[in-house]
mmCIF file of the N, C-alpha and C atoms, coordinates in Angstrom:
data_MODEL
# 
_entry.id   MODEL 
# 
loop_
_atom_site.group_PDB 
_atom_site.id 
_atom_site.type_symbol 
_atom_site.label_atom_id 
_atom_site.label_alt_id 
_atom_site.label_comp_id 
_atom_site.label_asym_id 
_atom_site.label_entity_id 
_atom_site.label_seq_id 
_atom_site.pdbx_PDB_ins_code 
_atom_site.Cartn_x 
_atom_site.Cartn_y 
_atom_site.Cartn_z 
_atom_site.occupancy 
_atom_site.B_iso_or_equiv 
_atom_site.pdbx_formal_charge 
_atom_site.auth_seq_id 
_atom_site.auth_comp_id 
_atom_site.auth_asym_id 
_atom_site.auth_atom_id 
_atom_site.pdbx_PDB_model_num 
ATOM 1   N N  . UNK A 1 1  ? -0.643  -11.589 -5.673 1.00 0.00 ? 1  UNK A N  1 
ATOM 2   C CA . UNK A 1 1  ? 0.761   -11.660 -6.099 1.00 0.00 ? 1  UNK A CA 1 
ATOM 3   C C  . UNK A 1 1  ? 1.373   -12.968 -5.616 1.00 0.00 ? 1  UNK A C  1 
ATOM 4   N N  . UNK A 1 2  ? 1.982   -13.788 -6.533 1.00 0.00 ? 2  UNK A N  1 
ATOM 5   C CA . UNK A 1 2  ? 2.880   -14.946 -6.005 1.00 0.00 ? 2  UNK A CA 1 
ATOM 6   C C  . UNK A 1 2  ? 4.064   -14.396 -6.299 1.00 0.00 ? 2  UNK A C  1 
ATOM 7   N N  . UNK A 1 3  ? 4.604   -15.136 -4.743 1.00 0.00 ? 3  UNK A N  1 
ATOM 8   C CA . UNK A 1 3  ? 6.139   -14.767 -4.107 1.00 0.00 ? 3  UNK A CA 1 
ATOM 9   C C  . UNK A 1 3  ? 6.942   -16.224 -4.592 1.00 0.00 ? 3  UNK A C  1 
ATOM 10  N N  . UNK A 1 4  ? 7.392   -16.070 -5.698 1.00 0.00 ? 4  UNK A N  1 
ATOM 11  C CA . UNK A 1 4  ? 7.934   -17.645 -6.336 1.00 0.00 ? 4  UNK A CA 1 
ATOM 12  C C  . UNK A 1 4  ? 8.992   -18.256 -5.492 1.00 0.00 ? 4  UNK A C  1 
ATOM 13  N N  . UNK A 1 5  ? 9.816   -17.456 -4.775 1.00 0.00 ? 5  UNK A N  1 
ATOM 14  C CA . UNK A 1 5  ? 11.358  -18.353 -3.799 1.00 0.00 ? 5  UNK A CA 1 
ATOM 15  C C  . UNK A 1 5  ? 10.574  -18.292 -2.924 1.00 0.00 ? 5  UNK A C  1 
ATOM 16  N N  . UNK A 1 6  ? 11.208  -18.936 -1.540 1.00 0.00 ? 6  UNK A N  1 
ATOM 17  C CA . UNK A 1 6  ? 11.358  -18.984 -0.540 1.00 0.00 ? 6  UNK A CA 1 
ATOM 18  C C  . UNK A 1 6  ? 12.245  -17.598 0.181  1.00 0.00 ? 6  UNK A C  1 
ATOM 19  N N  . UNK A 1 7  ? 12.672  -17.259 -0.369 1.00 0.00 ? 7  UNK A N  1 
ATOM 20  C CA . UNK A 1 7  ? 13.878  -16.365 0.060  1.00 0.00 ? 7  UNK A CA 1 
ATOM 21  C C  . UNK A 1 7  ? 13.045  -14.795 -0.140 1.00 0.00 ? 7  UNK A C  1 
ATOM 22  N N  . UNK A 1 8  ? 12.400  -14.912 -1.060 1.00 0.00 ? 8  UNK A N  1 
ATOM 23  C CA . UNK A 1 8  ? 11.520  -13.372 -1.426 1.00 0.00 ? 8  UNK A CA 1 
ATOM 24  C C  . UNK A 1 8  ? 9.972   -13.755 -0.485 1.00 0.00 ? 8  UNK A C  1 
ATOM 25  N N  . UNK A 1 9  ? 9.768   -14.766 -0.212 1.00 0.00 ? 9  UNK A N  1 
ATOM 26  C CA . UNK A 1 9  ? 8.615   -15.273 1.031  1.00 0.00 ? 9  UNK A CA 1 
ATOM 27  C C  . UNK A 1 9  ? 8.910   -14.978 2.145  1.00 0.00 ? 9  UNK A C  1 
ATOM 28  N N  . UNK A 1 10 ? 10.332  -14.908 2.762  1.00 0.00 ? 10 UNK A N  1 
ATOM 29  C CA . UNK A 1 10 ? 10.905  -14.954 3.681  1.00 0.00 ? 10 UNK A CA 1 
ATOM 30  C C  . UNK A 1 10 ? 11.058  -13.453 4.275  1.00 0.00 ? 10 UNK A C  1 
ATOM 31  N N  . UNK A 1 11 ? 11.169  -12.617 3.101  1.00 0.00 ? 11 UNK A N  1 
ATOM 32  C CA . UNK A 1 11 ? 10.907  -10.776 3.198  1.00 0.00 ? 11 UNK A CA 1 
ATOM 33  C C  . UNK A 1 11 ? 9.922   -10.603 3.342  1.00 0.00 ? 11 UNK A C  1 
ATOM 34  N N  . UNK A 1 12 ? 9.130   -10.920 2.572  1.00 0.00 ? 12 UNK A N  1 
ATOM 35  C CA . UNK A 1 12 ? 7.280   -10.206 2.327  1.00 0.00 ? 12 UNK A CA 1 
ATOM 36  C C  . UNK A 1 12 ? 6.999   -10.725 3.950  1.00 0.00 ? 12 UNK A C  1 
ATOM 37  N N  . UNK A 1 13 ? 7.308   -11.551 4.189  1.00 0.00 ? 13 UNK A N  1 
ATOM 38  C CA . UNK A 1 13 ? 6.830   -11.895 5.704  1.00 0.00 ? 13 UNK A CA 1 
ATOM 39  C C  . UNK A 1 13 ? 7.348   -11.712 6.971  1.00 0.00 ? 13 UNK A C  1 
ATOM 40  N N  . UNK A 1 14 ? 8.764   -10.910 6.556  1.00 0.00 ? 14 UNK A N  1 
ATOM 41  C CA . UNK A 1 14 ? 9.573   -10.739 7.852  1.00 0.00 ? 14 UNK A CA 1 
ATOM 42  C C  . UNK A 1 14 ? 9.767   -11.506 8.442  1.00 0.00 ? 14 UNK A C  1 
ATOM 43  N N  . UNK A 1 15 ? 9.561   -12.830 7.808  1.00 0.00 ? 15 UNK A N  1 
ATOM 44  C CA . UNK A 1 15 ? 9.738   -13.793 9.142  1.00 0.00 ? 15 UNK A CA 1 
ATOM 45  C C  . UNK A 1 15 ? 10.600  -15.529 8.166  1.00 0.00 ? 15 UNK A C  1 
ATOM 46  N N  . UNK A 1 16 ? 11.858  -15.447 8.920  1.00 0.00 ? 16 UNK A N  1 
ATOM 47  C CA . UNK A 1 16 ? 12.361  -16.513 8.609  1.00 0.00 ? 16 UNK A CA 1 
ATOM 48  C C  . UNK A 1 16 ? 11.946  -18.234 8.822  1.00 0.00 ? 16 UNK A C  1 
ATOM 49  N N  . UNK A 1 17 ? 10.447  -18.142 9.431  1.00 0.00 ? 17 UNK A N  1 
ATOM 50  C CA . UNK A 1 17 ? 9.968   -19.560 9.399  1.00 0.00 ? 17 UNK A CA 1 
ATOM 51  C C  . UNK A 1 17 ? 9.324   -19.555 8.014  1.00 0.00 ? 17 UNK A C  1 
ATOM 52  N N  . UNK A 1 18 ? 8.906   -18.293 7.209  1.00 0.00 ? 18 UNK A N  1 
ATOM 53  C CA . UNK A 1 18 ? 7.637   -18.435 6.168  1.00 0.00 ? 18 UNK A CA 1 
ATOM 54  C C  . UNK A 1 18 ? 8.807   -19.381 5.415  1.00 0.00 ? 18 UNK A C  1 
ATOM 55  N N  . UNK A 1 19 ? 7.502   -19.898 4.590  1.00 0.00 ? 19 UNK A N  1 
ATOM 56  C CA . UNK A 1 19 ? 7.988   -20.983 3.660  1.00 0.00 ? 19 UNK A CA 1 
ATOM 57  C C  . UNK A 1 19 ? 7.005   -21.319 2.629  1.00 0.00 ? 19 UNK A C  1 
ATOM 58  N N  . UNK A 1 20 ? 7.815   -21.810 1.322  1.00 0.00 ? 20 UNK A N  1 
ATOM 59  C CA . UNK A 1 20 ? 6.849   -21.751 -0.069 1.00 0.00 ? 20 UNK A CA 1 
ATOM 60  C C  . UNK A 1 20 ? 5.568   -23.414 -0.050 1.00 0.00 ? 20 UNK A C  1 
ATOM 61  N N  . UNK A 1 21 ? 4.665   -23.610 0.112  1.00 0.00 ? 21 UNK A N  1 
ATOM 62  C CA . UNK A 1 21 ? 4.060   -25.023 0.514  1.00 0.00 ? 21 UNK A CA 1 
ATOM 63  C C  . UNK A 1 21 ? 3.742   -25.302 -0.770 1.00 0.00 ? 21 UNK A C  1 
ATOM 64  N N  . UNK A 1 22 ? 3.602   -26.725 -0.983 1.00 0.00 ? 22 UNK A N  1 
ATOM 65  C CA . UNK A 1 22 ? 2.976   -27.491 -2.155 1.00 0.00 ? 22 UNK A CA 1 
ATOM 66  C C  . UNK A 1 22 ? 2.456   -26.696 -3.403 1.00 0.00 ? 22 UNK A C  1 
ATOM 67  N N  . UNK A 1 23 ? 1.611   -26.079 -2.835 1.00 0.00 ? 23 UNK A N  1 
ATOM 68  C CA . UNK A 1 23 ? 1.039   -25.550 -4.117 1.00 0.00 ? 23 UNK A CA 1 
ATOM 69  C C  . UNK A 1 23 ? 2.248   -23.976 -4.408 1.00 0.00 ? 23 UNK A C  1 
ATOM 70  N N  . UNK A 1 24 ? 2.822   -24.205 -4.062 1.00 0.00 ? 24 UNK A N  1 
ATOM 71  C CA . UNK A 1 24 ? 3.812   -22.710 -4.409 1.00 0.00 ? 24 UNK A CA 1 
ATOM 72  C C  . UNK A 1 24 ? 3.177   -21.534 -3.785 1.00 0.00 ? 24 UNK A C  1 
ATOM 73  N N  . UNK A 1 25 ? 2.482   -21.415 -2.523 1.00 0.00 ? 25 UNK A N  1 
ATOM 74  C CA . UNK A 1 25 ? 1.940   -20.394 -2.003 1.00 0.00 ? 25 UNK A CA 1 
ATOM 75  C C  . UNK A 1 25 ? 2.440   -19.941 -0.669 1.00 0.00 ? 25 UNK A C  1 
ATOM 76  N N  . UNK A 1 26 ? 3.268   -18.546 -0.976 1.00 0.00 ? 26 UNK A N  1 
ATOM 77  C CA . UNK A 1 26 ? 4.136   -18.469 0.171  1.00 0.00 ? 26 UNK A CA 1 
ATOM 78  C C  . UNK A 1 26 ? 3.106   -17.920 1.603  1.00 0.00 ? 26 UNK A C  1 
ATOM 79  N N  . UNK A 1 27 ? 3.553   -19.122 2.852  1.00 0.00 ? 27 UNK A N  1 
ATOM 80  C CA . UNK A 1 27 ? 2.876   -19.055 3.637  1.00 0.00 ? 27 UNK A CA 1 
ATOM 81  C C  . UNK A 1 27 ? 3.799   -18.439 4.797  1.00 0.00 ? 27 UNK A C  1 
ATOM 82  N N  . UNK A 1 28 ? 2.707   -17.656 5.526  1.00 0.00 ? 28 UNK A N  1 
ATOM 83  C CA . UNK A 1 28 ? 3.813   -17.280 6.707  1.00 0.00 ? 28 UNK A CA 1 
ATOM 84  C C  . UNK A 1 28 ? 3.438   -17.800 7.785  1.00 0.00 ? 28 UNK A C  1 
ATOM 85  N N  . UNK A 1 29 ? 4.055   -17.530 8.841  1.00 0.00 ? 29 UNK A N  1 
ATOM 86  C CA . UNK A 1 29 ? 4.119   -18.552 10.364 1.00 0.00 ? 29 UNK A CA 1 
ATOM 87  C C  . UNK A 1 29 ? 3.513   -17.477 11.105 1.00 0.00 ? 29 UNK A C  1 
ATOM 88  N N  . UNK A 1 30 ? 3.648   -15.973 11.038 1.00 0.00 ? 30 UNK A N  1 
ATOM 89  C CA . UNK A 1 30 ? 3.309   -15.264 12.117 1.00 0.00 ? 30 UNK A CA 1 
ATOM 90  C C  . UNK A 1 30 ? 1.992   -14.826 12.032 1.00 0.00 ? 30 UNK A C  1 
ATOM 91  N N  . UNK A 1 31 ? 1.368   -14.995 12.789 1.00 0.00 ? 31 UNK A N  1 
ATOM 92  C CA . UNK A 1 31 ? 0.015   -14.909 13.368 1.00 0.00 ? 31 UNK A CA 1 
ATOM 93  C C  . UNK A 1 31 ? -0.402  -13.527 12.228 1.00 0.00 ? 31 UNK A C  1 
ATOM 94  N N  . UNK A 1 32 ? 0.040   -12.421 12.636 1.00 0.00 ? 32 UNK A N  1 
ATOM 95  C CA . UNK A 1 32 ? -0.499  -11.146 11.971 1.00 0.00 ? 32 UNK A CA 1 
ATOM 96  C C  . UNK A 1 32 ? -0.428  -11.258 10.662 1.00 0.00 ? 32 UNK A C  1 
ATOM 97  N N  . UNK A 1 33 ? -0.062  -12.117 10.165 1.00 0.00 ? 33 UNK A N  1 
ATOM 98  C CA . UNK A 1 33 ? -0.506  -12.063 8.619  1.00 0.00 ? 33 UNK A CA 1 
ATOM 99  C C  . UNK A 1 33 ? -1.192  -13.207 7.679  1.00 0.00 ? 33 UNK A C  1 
ATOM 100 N N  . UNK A 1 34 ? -1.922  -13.694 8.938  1.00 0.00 ? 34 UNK A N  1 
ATOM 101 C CA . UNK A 1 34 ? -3.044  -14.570 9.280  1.00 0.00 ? 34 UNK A CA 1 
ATOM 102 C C  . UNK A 1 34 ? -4.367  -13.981 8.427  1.00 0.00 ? 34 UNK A C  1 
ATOM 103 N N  . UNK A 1 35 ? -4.805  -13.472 7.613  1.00 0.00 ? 35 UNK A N  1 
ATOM 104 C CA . UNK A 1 35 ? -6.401  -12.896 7.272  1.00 0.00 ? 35 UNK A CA 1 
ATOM 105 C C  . UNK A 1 35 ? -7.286  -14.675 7.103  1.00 0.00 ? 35 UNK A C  1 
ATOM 106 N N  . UNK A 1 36 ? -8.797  -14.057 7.932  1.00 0.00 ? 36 UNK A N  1 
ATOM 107 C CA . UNK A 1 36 ? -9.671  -15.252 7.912  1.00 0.00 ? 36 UNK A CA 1 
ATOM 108 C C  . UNK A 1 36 ? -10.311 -14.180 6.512  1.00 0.00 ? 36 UNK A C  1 
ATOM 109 N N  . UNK A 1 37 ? -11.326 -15.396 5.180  1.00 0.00 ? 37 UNK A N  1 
ATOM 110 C CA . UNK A 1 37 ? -12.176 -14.807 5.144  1.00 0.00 ? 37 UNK A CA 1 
ATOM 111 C C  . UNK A 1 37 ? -13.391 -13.906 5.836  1.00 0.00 ? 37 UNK A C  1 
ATOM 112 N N  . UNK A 1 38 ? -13.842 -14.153 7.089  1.00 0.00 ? 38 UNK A N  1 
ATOM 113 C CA . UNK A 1 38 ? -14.606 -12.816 7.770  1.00 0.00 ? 38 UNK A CA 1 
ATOM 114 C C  . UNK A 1 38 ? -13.877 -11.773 7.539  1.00 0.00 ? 38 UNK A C  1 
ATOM 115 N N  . UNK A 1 39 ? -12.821 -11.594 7.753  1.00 0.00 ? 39 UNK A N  1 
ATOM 116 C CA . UNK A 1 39 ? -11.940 -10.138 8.122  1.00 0.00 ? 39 UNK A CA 1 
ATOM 117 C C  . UNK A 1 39 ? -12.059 -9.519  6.387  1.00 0.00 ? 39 UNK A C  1 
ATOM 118 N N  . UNK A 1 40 ? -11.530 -10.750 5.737  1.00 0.00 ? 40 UNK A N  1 
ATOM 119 C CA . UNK A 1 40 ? -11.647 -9.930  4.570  1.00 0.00 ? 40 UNK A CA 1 
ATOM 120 C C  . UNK A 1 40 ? -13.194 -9.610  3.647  1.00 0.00 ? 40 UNK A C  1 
ATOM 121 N N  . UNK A 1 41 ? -14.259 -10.161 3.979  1.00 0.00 ? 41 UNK A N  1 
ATOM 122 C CA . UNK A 1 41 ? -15.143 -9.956  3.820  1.00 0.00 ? 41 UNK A CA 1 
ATOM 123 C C  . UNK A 1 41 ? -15.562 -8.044  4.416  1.00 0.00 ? 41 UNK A C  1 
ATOM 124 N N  . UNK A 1 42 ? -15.365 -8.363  5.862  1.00 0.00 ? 42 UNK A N  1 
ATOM 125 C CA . UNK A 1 42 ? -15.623 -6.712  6.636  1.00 0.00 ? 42 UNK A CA 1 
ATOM 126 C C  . UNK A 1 42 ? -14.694 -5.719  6.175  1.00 0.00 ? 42 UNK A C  1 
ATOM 127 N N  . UNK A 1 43 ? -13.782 -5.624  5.475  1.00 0.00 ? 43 UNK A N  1 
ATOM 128 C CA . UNK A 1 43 ? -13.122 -4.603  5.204  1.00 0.00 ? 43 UNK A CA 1 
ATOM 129 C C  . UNK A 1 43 ? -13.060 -3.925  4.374  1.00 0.00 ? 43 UNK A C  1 
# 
């Protein structure tokens, strides 16, 4: 799912540092919503 604002990035992540980067992919700042490929591979 792409989160197109900043402002709807800013919910999905609970966290008022996330922010939309270059490629329009809302990134978040807080650690826990961090996934490495390994993790998502094992699950």
């Amino acid at each position: 799912e792409v989160i197109s604002t900043e402002e709807s990035c800013k919910t999905f992540c609970n966290d008022d540092n996330a922010h939309i980067d270059e490629e329009g992919i809302c990134v978040c700042e807080t650690e826990e919503f961090i996934v490495t490929d390994e993790e998502e591979t094992n699950a």
